[in-house]
C-alpha positions in Angstrom: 0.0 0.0 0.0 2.8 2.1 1.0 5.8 1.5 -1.1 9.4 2.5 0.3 10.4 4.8 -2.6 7.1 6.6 -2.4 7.8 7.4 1.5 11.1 7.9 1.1 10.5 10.6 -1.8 7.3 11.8 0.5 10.5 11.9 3.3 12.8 14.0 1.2 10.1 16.6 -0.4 9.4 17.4 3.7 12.7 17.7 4.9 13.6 20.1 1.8 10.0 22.1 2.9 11.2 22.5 6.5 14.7 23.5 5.6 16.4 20.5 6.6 19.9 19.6 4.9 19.3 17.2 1.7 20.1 13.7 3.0 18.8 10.4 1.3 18.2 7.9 4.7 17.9 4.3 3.5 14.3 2.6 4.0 14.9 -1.0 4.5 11.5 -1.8 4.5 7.7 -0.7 5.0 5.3 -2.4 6.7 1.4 -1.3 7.1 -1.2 -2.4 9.5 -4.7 -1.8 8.6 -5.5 -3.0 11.7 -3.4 -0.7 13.7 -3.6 2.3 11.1 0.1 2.5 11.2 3.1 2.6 9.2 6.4 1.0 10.0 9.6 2.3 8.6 12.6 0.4 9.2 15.6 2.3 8.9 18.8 0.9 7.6 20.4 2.1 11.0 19.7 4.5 13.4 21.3 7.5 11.7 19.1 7.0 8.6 16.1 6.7 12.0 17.3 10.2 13.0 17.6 11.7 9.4 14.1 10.4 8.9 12.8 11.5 12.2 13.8 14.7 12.1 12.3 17.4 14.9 9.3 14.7 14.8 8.0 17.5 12.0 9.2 15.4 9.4 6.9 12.3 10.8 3.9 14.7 11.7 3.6 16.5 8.4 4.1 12.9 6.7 1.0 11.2 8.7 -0.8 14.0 7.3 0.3 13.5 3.8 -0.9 10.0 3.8 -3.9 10.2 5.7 -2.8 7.5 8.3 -3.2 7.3 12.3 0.6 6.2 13.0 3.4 6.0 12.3 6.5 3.9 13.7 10.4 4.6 12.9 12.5 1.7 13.9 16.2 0.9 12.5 16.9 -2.5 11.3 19.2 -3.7 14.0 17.0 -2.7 16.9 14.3 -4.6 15.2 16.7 -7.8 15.0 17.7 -7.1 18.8 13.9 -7.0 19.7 13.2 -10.5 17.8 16.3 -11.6 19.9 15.0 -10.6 22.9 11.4 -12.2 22.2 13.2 -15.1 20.9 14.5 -15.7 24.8 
């Protein structure tokens, strides 16, 4: 529904609107949940989280964009840490 180069281009309009310097994060994946109404990003790492993140504008104004209740920013090895963790 949500496909990572359209966020990521969605990501990288808003950060130019807000002022913020032009940096390309890397997307690993999206993931949306009907049920929940939410998006999940997962980040490459966490610098690509913070780049994406921004002053929590960049999220805000993209939530708006989209029309969705949520959204989650998570990079790829805390996700892999969780499922560790869960795993135990």
């Amino acid at each position: 529904m949500f496909s990572k180069d359209q966020i990521l281009q969605d990501i990288i309009s808003i950060r130019s609107k807000f002022g913020f310097p032009k940096i390309i994060p890397e997307i690993r994946e999206t993931v949306y949940s009907e049920k929940k109404d939410t998006l999940y990003i997962i980040a490459e790492d966490r610098a690509d989280k913070s780049n994406m993140i921004g002053s929590s504008r960049i999220m805000g104004e993209l939530r708006r964009k989209i029309n969705i209740g949520y959204i989650t920013v998570i990079s790829y090895p805390d996700l892999l840490k969780k499922r560790e963790i869960l795993k135990k």
